[in-house]
N, C-alpha and C positions, 0 to 999 in steps of 0.2 A: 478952212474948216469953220472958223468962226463967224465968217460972211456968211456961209453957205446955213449955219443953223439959225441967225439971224433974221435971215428971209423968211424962215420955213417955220418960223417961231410956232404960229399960229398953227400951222399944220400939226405940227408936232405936237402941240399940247391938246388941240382939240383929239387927235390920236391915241394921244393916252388916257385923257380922261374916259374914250369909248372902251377903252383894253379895262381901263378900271373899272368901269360899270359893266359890261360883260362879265370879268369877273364876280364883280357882286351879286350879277343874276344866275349864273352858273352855281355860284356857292349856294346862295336860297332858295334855285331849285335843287340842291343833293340835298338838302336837308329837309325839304318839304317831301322828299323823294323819303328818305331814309323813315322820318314821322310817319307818312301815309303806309308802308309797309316795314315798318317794325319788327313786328314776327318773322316775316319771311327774310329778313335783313338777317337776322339774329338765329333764327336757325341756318342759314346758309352758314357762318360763323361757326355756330358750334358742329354742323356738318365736317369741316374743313378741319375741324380741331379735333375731331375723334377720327377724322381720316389720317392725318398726320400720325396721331399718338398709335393708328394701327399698323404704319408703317411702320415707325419706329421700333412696336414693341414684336414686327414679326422680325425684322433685320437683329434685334438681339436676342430672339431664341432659336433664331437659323444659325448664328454663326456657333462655332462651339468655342466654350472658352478653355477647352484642352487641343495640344497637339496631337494628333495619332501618330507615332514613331512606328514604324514597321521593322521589325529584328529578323532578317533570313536565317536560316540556319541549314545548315544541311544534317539531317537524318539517313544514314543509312540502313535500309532492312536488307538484313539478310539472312535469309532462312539456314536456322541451326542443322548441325549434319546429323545425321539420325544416329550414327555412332556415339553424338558428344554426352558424355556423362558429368553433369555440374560437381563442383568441388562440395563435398559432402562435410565439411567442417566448418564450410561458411553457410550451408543451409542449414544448419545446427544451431552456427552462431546468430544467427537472422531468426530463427523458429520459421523456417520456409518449409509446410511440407508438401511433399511430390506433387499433390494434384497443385497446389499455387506456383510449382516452381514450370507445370506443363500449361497453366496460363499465362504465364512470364513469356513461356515459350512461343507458344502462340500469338501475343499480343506482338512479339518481336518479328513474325510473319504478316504482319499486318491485317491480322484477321477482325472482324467488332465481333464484339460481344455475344453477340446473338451467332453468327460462325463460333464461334469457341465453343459456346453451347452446345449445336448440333455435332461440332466434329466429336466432344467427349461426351455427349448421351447426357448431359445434364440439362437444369432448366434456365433461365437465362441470371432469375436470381441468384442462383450457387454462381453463377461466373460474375456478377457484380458482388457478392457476397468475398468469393475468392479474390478480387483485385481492389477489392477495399481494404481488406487484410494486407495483402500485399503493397500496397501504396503505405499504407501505414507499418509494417513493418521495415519497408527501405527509407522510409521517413521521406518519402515522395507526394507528388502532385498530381501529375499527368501520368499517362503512357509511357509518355521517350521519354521522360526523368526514369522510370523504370526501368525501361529498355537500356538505357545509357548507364545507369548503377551496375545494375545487374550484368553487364559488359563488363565494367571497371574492376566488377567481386569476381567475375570468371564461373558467372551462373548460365552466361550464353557462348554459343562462340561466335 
């Protein structure tokens, strides 16, 4: 190996001297390159840098930073028997009267609002009027927290 670089001395050096002057031409033209278009050097730059920073900031308000849990439940409707008569001590004790206790009813049949309305000849405000009351006196939220009290007091059957 050491004969072999020996020989070749001259080769070799004049070799690299050409790799180091090619590089020195190559570097003096990027920079004569870079000098003569400045601006469009330096907007491509900032181009690249508000495309990144757009990517960035769509990937963090696509993601959500909550989980969605999904809670099944099962809800049973079942239409009260036209016979059932509500226990009349707990719609006393509730202040539930008839017509709130016949939209209890009806919401337990699965009917909205607007059906509740047409079936008792009211207007649709008396039936939100009525289960706002109602919501607020079983100290509920929804429907089926209604529906489901009102099951548990023996206002449905």
């Amino acid at each position: 190996m050491g004969n072999l670089f020996s020989k070749n001395k001259l080769v070799i050096l004049y070799g690299a001297s050409l790799a180091g002057i090619l590089l020195l031409l190559k570097w003096l033209e990027f920079r004569f390159l870079i000098i003569d278009h400045s601006f469009e050097v330096y907007t491509g730059i900032i181009a690249l840098l508000f495309t990144g920073l757009g990517i960035w900031l769509a990937k963090k308000l696509t993601n959500p930073k909550t989980q969605t849990i999904v809670v099944e439940k099962e809800v049973y409707i079942v239409k009260p028997t036209e016979g059932f008569i509500p226990d009349e001590s707990t719609l006393a004790k509730f202040g539930i009267s008839k017509r709130e206790w016949e939209v209890l009813a009806l919401m337990s049949e699965g009917l909205s609002n607007q059906e509740i309305a047409d079936r008792l000849f009211v207007s649709l405000n008396t039936i939100k009027t009525h289960s706002s009351n109602l919501f607020e006196k079983l100290d509920v939220k929804r429907r089926t927290q209604a529906m489901e009290k009102g099951k548990r007091l023996g206002l449905l059957a």
